[in-house]
C-alpha positions as CSV (number, residue, x, y, z in Angstrom):
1,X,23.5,-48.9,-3.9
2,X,21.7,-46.1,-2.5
3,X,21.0,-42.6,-4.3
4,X,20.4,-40.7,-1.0
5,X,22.2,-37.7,-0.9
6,X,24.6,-36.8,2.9
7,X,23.5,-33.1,2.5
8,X,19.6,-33.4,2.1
9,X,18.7,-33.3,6.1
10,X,21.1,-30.0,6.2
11,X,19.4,-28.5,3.6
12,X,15.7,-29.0,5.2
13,X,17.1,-27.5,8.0
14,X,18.6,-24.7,6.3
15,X,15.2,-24.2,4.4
16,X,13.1,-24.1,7.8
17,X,14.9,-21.7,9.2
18,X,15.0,-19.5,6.6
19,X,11.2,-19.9,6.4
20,X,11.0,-19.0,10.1
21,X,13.3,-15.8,9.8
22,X,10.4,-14.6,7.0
23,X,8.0,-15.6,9.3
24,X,9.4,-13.4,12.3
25,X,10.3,-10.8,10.0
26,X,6.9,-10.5,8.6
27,X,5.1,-10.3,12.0
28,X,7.6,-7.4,12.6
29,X,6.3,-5.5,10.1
30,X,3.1,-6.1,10.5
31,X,3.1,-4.7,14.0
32,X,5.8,-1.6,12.6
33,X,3.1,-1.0,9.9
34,X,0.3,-1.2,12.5
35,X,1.6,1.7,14.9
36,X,2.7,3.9,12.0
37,X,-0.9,3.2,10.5
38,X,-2.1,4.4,14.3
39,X,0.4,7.7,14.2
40,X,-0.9,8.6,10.8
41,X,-4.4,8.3,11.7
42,X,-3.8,10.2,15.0
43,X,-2.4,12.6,13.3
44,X,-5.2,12.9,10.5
45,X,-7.5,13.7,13.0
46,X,-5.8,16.2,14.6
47,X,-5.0,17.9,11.2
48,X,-8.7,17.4,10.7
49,X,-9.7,19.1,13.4
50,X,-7.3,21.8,12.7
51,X,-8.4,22.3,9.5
52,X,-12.5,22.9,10.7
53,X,-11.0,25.4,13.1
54,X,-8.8,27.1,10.4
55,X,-11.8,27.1,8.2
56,X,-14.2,28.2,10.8
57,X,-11.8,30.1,13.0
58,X,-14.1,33.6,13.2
59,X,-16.8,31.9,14.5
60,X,-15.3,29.3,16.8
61,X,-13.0,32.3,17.9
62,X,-15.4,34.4,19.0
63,X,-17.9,31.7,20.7
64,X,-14.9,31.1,22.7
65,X,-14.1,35.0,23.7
66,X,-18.1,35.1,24.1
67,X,-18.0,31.9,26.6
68,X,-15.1,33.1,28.7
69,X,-16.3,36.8,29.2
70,X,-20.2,35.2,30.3
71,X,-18.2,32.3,32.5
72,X,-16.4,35.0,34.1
73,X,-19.6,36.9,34.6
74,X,-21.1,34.5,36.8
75,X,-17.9,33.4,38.8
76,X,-18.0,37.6,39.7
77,X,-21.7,37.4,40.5
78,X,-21.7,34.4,42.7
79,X,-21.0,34.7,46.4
80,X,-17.3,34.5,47.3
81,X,-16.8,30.9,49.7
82,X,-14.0,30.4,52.2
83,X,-12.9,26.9,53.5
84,X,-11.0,26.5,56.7
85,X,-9.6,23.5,58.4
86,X,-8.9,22.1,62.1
87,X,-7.3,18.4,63.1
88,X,-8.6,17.1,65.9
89,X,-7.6,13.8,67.9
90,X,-10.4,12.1,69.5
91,X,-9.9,9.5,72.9
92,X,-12.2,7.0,74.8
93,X,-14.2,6.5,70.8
94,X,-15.4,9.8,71.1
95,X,-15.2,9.8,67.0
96,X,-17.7,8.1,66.4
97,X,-20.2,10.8,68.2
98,X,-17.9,13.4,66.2
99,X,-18.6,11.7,62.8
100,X,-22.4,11.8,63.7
101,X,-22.7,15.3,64.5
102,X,-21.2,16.6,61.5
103,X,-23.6,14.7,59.6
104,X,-26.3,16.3,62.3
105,X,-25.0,19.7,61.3
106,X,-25.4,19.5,57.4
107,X,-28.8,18.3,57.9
108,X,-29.6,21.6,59.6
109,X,-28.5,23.5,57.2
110,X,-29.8,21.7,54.5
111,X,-33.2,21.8,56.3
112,X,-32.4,25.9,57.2
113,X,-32.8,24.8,60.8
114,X,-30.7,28.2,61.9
115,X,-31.8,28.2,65.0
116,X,-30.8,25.1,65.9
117,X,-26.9,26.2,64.2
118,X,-27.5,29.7,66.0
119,X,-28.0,28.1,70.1
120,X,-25.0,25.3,69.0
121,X,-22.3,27.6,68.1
122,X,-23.5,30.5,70.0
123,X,-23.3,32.9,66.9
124,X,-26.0,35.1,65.5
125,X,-28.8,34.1,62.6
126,X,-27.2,36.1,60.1
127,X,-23.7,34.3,60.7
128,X,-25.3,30.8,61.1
129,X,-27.1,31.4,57.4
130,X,-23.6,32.0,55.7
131,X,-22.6,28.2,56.7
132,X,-22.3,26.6,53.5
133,X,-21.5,22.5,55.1
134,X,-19.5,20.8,57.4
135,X,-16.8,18.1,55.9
136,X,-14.6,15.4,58.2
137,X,-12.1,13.3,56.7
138,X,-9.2,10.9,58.0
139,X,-6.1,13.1,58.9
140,X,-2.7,13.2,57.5
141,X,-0.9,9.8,58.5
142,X,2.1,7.9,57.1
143,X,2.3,3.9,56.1
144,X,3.9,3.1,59.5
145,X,0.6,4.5,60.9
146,X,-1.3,2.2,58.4
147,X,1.0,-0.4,59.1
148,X,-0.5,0.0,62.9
149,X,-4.3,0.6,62.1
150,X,-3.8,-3.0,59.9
151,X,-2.2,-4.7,62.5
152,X,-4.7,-3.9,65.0
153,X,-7.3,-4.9,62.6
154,X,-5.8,-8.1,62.0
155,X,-6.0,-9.3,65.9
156,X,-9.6,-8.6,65.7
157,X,-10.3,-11.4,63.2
158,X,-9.5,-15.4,63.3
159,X,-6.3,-16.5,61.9
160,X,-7.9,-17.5,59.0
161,X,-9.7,-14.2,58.2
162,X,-6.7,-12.8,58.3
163,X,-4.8,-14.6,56.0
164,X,-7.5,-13.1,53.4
165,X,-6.8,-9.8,54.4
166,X,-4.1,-8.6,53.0
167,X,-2.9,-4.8,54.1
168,X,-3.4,-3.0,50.2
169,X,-7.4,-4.1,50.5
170,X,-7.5,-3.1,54.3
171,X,-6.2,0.6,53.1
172,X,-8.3,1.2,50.7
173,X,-11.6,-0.4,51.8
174,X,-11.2,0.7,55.4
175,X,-13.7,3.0,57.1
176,X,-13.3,6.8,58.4
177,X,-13.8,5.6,61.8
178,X,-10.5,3.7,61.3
179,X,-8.0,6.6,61.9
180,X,-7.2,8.5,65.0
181,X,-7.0,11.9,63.6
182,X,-9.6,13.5,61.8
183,X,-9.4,17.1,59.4
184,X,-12.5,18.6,60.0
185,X,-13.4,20.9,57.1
186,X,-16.2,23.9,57.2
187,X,-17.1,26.0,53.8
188,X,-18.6,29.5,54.4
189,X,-19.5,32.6,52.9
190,X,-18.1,34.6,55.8
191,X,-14.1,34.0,55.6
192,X,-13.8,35.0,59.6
193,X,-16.9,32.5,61.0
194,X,-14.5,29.8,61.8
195,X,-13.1,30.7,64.9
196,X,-16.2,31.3,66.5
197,X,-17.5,27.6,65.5
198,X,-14.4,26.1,67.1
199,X,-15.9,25.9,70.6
200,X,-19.2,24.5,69.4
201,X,-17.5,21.8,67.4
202,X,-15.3,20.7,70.7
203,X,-18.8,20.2,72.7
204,X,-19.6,17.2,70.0
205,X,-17.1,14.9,71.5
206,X,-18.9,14.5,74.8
207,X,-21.3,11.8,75.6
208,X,-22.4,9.4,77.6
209,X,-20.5,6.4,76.4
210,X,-17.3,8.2,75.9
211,X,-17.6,9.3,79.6
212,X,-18.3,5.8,81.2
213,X,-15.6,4.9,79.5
214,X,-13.0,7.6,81.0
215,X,-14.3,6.8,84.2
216,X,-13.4,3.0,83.7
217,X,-10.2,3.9,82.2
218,X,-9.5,6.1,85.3
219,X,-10.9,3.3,87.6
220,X,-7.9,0.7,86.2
221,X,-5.5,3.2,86.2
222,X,-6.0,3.9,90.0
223,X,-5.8,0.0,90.5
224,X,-2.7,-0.1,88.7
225,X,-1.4,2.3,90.4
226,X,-2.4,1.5,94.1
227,X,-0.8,-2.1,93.2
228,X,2.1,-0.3,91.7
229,X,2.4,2.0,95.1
230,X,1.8,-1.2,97.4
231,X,4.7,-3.3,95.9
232,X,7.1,-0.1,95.9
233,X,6.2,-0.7,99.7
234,X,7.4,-4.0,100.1
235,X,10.5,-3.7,98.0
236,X,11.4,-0.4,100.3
237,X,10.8,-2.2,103.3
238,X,12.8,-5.6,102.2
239,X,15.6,-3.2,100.9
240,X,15.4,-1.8,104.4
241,X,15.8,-4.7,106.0
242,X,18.9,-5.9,103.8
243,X,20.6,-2.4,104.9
244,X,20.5,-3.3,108.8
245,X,21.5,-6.7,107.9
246,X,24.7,-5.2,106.3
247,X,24.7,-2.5,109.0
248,X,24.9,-5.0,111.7
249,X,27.5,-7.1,109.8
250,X,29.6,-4.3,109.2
251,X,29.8,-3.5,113.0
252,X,31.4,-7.0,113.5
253,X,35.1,-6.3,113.5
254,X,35.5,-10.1,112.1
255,X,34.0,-13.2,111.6
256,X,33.2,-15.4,114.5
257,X,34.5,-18.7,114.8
258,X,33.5,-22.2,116.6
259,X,34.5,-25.6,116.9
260,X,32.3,-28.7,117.8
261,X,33.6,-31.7,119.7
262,X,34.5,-33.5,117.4
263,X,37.2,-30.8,116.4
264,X,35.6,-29.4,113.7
265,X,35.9,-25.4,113.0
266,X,33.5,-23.7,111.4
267,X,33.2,-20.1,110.6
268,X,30.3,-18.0,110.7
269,X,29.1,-16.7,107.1
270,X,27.8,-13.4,106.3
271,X,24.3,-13.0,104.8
272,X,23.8,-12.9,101.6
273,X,21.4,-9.9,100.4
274,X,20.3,-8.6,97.0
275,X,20.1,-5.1,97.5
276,X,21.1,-4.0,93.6
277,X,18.1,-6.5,92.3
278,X,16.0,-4.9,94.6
279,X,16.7,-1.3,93.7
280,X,16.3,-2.5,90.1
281,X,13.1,-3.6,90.7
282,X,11.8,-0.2,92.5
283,X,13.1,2.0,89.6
284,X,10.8,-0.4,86.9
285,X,7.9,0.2,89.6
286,X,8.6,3.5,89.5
287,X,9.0,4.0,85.4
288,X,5.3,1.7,85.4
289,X,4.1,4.6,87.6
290,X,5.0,7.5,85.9
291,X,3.9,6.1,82.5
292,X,0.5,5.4,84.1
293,X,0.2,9.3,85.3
294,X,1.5,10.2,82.2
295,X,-1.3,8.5,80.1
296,X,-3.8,9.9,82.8
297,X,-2.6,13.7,82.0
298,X,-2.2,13.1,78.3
299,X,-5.5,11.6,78.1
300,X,-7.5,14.0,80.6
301,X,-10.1,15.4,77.6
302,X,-12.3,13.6,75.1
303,X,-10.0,15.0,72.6
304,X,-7.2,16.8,71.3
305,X,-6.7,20.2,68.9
306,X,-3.9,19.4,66.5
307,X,-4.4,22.5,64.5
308,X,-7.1,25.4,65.5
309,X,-9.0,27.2,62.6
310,X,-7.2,30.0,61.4
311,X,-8.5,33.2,61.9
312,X,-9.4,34.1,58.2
313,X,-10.6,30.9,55.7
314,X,-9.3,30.7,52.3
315,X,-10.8,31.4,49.2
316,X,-12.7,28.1,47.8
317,X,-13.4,27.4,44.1
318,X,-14.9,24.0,43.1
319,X,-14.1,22.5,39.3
320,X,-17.6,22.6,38.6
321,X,-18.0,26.5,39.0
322,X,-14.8,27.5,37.2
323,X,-16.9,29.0,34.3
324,X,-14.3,31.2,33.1
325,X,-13.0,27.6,32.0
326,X,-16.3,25.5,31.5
327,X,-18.5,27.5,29.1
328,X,-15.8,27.6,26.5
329,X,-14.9,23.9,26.7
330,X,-18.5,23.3,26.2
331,X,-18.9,25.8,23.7
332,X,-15.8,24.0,21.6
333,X,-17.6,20.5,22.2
334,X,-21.0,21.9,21.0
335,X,-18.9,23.2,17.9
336,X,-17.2,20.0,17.0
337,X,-20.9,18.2,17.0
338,X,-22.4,20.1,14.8
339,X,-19.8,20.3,12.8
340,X,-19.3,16.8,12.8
341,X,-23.5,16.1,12.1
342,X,-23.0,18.6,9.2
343,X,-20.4,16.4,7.6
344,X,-22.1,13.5,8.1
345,X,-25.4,15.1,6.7
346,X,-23.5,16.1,3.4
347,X,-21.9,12.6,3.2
348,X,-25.2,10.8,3.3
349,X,-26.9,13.7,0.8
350,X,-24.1,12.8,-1.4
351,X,-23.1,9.0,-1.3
352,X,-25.3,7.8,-4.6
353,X,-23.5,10.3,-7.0
């Protein structure tokens, strides 16, 4: 007879999941007493800190009002600089020449070439020494004309290229030569120079290749359109014909009749023209003509002017020369050092006894 007791296997169970529940319930307090061990030490050190300040609060106090008046100083001494902006839209890849000049232009100045500066912009030495640098960067644009930059991009690779591609790496690793609008920038001591560089900037889109390639864009555009003229001239002169067809028809009072000798009657059909498909067809010429003069007188410059320079730049602060701002935070971090080293000094003097 056996002594095995029904129950037993229940029980087991009953005792590993009870073990289990410990288990989970442990690793919940492990990770409750882990943050709350975080918070406490976060907020140790900040009491810490708060403390040395308390403690030391004459002299951190006035190192602080010290900093700010000396930071201030300086930002009064230093030379006010004004920033203006202008978006341009360059045609026939006149960007690239753009993008180089700019470049050609803070090398000048860099170099004090003022001359140079002076016989480019047509402004005097004095105004061309004020020039601070010249800045260009992608214009304002929106994800649909992303969406159009990548897809263009795509149909210059294989199909398998492209598959690698996808449009998040092509946004941010693209170039500045892949937009079509471009904000140039210009920093200058003189806040009412800008307007006067405007016409000098302009003359940086011209060059050769830029130009050989508005002439061949003209060049197809006159092909297209003397084909576009010459088949308006067939379709006019078919139509032309189907109208004295009709004309002549008309004139018949009725259909003439005839009958062969073998009795047979048959009646004389009118001619079938297609006058509407024609006129159809001359309106589509005539909408593929007008878009090719359009693009012709919406493309007749190496560029366009989005938005001129105003007359007056704005005032322009960098980060860096805020020192109102910096001196303090740096007098604050030199503070906390050597406080800190002095601790650490007094520890180590002290850690035998």
């Amino acid at each position: 007879m056996s002594n095995q007791n029904p129950q037993q296997p229940y029980q087991n169970e009953e005792v590993d999941l009870i073990q289990i529940f410990r288990y989970i319930g442990k690793f919940f307090d492990r990770i409750v007493n882990f943050f709350t061990s975080l918070l406490k030490g976060i907020l140790s050190f900040f009491i810490y800190i708060l403390k040395a300040i308390i403690d030391n609060y004459k002299i951190v106090f006035g190192s602080l009002i010290i900093a700010t008046v000396i930071g201030f100083g300086l930002e009064k001494t230093k030379k006010d600089v004004y920033i203006s902006k202008m978006l341009v839209k360059p045609y026939f890849d006149s960007k690239f020449q753009l993008v180089a000049n700019i470049d050609y232009y803070n090398a000048l100045i860099e170099d004090k070439d003022y001359t140079q500066l002076e016989s480019i912009f047509d402004i005097s030495e004095q105004d061309a020494e004020k020039i601070i640098d010249f800045d260009i960067d992608p214009g304002p644009e929106n994800e649909n004309d992303q969406l159009k930059q990548y897809d263009e991009f795509l149909e210059s690779l294989d199909s398998l290229r492209a598959q690698e591609v996808s449009f998040e790496d092509f946004v941010e690793n693209r170039s500045i030569y892949s937009g079509d609008i471009f904000e140039i920038s210009v920093k200058s001591h003189k806040k009412d120079i800008f307007r006067s560089l405007e016409e000098g900037l302009n003359s940086t889109f011209s060059n050769a290749y830029s130009a050989k390639k508005m002439q061949k864009r003209d060049s197809i555009l006159k092909i297209e359109k003397n084909r576009i003229i010459a088949s308006i001239k067939e379709v006019d002169s078919l139509k032309n014909v189907y109208i004295n067809i009709k004309r002549e028809e008309s004139q018949s009072e009725k259909r003439t009749s005839y009958s062969t000798q073998d009795g047979l009657t048959y009646i004389e059909q009118r001619t079938e023209t297609k006058e509407y498909e024609l006129i159809e067809k001359q309106i589509k010429l005539q909408e593929e003509l007008s878009k090719l003069e359009a693009q012709k007188v919406e493309e007749d410059e190496f560029f366009d002017t989005l938005s001129s320079f105003p007359e007056v730049g704005a005032k322009y602060v960098e980060v860096t020369e805020r020192y109102s701002i910096i001196f303090p935070v740096i007098v604050l971090l030199l503070l906390a050092f050597i406080y800190t080293v002095d601790k650490v000094i007094y520890f180590v003097k002290n850690y035998e006894s």
